[in-house]
ZALOSE-989728 format. One record per residue: residue in one letter; residue number from 1; x, y, z of N, C-alpha, C in turn. Coordinates in steps of 0.001 Angstrom, whole numbers, plus 500000, padded with zeros to 6 digits. Each point is the difference from the previous one (the first is absolute). Layout:
N
@aa:A i:NUM nc1:X nc2:Y nc3:Z cac1:X cac2:Y cac3:Z cc1:X cc2:Y cc3:Z $
...
This chain:
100
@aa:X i:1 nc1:500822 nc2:498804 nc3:500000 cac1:499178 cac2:501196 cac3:500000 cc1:500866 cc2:501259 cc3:500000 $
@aa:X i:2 nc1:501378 nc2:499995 nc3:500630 cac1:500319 cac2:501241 cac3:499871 cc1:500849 cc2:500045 cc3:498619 $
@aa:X i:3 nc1:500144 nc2:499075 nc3:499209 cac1:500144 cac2:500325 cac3:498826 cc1:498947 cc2:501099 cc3:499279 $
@aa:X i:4 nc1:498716 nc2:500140 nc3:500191 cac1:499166 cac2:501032 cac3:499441 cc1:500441 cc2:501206 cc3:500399 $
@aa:X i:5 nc1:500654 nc2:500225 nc3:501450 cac1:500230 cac2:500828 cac3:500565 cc1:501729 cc2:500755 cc3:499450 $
@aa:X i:6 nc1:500619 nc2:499451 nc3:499385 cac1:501134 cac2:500337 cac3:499665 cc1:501100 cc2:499491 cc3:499959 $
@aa:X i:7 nc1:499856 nc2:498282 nc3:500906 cac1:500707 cac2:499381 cac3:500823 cc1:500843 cc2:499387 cc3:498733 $
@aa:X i:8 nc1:501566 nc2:499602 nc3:500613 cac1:500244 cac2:498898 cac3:498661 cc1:499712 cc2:498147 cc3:500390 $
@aa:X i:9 nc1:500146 nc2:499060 nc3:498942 cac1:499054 cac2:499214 cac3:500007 cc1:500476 cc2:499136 cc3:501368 $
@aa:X i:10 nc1:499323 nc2:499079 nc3:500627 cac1:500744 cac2:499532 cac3:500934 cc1:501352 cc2:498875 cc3:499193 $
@aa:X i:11 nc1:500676 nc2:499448 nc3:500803 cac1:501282 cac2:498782 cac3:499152 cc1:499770 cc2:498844 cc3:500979 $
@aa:X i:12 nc1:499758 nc2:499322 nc3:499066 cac1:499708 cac2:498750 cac3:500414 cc1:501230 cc2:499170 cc3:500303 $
@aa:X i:13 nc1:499412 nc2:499447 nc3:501918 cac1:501331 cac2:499255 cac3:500564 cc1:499527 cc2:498736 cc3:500056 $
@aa:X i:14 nc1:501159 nc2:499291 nc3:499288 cac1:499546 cac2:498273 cac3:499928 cc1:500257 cc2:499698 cc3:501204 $
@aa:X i:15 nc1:500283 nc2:500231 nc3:500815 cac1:500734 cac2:499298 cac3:501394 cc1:498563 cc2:500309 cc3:500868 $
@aa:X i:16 nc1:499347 nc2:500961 nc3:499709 cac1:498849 cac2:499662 cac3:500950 cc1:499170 cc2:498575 cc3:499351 $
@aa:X i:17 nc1:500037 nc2:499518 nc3:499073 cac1:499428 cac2:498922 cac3:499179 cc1:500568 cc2:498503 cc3:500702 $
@aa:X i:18 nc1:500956 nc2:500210 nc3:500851 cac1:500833 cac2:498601 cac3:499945 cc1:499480 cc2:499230 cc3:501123 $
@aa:X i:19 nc1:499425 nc2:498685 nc3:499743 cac1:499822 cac2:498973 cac3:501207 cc1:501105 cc2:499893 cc3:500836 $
@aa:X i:20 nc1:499055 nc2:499792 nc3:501439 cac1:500703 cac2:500065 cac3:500661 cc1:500844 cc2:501212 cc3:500995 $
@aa:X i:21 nc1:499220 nc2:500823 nc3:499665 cac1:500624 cac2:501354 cac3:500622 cc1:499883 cc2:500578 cc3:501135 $
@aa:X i:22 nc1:499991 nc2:500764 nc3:500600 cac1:500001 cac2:500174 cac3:501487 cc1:498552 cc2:501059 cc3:500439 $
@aa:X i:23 nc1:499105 nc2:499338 nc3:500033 cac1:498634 cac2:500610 cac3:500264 cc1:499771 cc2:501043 cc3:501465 $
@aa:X i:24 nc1:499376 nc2:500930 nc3:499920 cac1:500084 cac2:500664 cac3:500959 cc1:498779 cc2:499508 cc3:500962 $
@aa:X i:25 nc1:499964 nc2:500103 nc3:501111 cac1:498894 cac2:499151 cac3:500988 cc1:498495 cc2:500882 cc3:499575 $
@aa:X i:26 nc1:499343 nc2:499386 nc3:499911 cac1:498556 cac2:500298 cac3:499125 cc1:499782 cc2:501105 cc3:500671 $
@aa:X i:27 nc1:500184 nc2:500404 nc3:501282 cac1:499294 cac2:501210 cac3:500129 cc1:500455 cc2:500918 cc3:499849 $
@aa:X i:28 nc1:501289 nc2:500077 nc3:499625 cac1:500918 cac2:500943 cac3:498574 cc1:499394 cc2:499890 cc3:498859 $
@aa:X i:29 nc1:499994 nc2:499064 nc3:499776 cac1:499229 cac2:500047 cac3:498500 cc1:498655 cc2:500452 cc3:499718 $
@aa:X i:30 nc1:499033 nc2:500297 nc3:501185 cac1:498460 cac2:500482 cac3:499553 cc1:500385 cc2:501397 cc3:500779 $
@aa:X i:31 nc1:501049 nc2:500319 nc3:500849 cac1:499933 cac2:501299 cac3:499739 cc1:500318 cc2:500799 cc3:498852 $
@aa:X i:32 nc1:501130 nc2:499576 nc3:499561 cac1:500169 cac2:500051 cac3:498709 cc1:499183 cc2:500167 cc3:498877 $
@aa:X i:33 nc1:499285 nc2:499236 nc3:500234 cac1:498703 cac2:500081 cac3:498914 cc1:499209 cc2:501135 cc3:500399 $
@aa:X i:34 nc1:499115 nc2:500344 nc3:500771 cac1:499026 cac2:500919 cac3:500811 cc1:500988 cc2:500901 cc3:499187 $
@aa:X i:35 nc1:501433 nc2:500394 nc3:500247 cac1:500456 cac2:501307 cac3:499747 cc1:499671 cc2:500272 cc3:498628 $
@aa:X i:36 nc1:500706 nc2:498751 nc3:499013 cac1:499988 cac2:500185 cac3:498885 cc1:498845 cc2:500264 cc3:499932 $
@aa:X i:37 nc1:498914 nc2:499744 nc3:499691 cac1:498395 cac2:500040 cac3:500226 cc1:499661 cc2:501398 cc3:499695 $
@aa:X i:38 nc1:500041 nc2:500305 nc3:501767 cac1:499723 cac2:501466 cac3:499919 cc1:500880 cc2:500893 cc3:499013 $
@aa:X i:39 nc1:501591 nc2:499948 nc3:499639 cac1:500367 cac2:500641 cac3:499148 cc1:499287 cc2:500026 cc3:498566 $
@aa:X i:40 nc1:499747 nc2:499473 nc3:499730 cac1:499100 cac2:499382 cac3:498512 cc1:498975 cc2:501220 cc3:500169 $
@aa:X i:41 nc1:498997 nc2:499234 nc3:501217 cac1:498640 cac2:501058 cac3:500013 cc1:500389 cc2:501565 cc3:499918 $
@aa:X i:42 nc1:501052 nc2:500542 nc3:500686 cac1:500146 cac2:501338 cac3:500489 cc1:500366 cc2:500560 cc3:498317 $
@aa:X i:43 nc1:500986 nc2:498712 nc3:499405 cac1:500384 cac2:500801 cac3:498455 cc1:498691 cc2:500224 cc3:499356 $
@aa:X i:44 nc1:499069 nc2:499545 nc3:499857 cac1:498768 cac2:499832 cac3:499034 cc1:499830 cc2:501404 cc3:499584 $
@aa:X i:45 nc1:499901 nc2:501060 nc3:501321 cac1:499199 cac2:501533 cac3:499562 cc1:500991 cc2:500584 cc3:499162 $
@aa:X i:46 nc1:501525 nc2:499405 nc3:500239 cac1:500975 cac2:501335 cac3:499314 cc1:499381 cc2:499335 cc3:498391 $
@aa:X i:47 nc1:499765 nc2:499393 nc3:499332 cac1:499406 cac2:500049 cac3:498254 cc1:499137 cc2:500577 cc3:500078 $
@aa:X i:48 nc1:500244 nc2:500676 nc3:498695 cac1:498998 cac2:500856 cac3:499150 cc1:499292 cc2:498947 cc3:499162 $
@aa:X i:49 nc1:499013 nc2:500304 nc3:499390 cac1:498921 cac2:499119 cac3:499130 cc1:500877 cc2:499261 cc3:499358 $
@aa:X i:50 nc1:500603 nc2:500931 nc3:498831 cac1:500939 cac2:499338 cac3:498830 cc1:500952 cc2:498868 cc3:500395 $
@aa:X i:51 nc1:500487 nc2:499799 nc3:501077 cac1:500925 cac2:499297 cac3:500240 cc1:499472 cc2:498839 cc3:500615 $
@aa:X i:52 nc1:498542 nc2:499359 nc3:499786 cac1:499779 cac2:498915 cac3:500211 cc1:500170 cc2:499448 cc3:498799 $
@aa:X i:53 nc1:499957 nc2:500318 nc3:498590 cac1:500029 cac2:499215 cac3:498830 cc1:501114 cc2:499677 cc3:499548 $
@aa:X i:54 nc1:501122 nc2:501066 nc3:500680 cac1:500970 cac2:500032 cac3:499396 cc1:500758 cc2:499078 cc3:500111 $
@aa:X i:55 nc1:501177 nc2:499093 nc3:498954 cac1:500281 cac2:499043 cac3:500217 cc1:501577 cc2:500111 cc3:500399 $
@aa:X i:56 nc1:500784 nc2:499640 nc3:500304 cac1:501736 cac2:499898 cac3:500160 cc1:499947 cc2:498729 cc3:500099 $
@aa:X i:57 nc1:501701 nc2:499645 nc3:499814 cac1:500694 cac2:499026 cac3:499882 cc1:500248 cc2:499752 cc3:501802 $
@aa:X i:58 nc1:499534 nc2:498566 nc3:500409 cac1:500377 cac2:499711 cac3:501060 cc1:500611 cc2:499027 cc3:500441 $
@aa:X i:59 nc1:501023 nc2:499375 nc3:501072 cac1:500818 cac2:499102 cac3:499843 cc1:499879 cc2:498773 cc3:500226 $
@aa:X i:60 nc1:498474 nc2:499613 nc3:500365 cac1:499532 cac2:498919 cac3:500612 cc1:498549 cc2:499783 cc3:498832 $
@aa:X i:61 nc1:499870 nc2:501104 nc3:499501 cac1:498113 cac2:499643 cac3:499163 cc1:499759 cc2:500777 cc3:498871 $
@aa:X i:62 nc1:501484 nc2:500310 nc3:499435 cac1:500614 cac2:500194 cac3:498888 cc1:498650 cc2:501513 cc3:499572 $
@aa:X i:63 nc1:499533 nc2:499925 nc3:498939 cac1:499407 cac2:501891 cac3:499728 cc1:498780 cc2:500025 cc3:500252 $
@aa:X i:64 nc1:499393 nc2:500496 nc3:501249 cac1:498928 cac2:500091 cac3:500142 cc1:499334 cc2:501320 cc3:501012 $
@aa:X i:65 nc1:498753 nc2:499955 nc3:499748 cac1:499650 cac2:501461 cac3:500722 cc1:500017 cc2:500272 cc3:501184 $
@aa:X i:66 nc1:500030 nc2:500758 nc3:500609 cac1:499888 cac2:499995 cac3:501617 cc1:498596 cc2:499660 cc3:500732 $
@aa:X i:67 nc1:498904 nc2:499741 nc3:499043 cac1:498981 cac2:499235 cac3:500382 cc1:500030 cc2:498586 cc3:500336 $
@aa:X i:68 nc1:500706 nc2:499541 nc3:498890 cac1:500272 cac2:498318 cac3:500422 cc1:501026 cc2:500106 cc3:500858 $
@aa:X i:69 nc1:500802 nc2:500253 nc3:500132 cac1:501063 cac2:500357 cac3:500965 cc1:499436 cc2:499960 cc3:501607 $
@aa:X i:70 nc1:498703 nc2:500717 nc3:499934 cac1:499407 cac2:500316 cac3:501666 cc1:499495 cc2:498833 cc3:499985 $
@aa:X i:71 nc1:499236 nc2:499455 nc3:498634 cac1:498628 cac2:499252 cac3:500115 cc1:500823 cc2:498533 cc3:500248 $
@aa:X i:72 nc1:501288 nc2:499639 nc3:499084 cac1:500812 cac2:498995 cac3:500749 cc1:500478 cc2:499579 cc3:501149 $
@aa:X i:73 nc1:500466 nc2:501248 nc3:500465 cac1:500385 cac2:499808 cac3:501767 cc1:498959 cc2:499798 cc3:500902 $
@aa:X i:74 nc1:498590 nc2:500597 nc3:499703 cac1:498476 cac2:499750 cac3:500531 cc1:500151 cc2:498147 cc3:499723 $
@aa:X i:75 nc1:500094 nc2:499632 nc3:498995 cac1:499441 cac2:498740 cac3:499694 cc1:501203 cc2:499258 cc3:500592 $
@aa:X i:76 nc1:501068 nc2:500016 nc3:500004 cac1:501260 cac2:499161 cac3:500828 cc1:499611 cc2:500450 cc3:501674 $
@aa:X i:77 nc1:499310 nc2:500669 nc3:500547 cac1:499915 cac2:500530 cac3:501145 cc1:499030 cc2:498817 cc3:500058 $
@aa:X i:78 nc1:498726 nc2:500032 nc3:499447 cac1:498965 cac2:499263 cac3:500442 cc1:500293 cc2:498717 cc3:500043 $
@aa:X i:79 nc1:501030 nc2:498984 nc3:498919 cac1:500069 cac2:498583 cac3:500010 cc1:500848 cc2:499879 cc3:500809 $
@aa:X i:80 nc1:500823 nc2:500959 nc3:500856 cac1:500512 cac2:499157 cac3:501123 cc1:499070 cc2:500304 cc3:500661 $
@aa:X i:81 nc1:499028 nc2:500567 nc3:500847 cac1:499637 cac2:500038 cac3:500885 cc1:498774 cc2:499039 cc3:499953 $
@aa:X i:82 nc1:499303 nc2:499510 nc3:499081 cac1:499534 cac2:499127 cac3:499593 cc1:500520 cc2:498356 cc3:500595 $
@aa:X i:83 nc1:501571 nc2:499961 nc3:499630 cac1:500590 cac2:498711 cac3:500454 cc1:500038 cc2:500157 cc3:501010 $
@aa:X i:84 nc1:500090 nc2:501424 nc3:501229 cac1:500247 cac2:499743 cac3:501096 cc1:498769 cc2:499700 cc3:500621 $
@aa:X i:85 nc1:498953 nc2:500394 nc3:499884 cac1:498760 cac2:499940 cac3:500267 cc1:499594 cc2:498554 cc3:499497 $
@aa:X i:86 nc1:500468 nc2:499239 nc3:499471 cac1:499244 cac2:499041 cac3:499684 cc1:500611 cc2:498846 cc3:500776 $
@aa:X i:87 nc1:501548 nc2:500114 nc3:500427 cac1:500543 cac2:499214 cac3:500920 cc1:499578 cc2:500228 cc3:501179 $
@aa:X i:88 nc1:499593 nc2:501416 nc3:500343 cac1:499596 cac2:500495 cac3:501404 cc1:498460 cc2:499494 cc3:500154 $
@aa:X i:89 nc1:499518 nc2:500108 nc3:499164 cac1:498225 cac2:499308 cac3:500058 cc1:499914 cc2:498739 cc3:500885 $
@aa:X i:90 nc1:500751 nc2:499032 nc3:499369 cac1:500102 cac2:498729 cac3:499966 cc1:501484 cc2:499405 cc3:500607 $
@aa:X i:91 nc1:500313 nc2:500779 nc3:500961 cac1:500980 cac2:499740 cac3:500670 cc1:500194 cc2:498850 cc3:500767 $
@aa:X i:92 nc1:498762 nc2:500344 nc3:500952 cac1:499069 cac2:498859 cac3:501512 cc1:499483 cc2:499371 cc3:499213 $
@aa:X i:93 nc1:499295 nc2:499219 nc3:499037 cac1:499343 cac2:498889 cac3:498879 cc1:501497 cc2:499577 cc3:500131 $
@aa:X i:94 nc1:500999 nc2:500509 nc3:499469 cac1:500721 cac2:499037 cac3:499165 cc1:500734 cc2:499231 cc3:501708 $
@aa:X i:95 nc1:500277 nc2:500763 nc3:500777 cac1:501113 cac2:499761 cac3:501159 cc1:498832 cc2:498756 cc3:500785 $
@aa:X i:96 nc1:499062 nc2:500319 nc3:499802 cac1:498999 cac2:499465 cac3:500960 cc1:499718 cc2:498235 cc3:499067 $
@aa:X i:97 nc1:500478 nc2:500131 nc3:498382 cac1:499649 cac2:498759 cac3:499431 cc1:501552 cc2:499004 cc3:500298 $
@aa:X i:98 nc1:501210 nc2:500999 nc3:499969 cac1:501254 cac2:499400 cac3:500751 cc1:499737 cc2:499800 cc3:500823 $
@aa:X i:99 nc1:499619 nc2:500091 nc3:501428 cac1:499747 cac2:499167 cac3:501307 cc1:499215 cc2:498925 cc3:500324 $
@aa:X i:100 nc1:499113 nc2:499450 nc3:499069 cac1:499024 cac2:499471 cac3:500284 cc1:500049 cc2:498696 cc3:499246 $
């Protein structure tokens, strides 16, 4: 997103890609998220109209507008939380069919 804003593109690090790597304890990691989160929401007001159509070159989802851009991170937002919610549903079913 802050590519619309002026930013240059992000550079993609393979080393965050690599199995096996040194994970930060989850509740680093959903703060993490919440932040990122809210950063996202707070960018939304700085665009002007035009710059939802507009498309750039990006380093992960190659030329596309800053609509799919939001509307992607919306939709990767929802299917994890989806998986987490669906392990969390059915947590006690499943633990409760292991004991028995």
């Amino acid at each position: 997103m802050y590519q619309w804003l002026g930013a240059s593109p992000v550079i993609r690090d393979d080393r965050e890609n690599q199995i096996g790597q040194n994970l930060p304890p989850i509740e680093e990691m959903l703060v993490q998220f919440e932040h990122i989160r809210h950063e996202e929401i707070n960018l939304l007001s700085k665009f002007k109209e035009a710059d939802w159509n507009f498309k750039r070159e990006t380093t992960f989802w190659g030329n596309v507008s800053l609509f799919w851009l939001v509307s992607k991170t919306y939709q990767h937002t929802l299917e994890h939380t989806h998986d987490v919610l669906r392990l969390t549903l059915f947590w006690d079913r499943i633990l409760e069919r292991m004991t028995n």
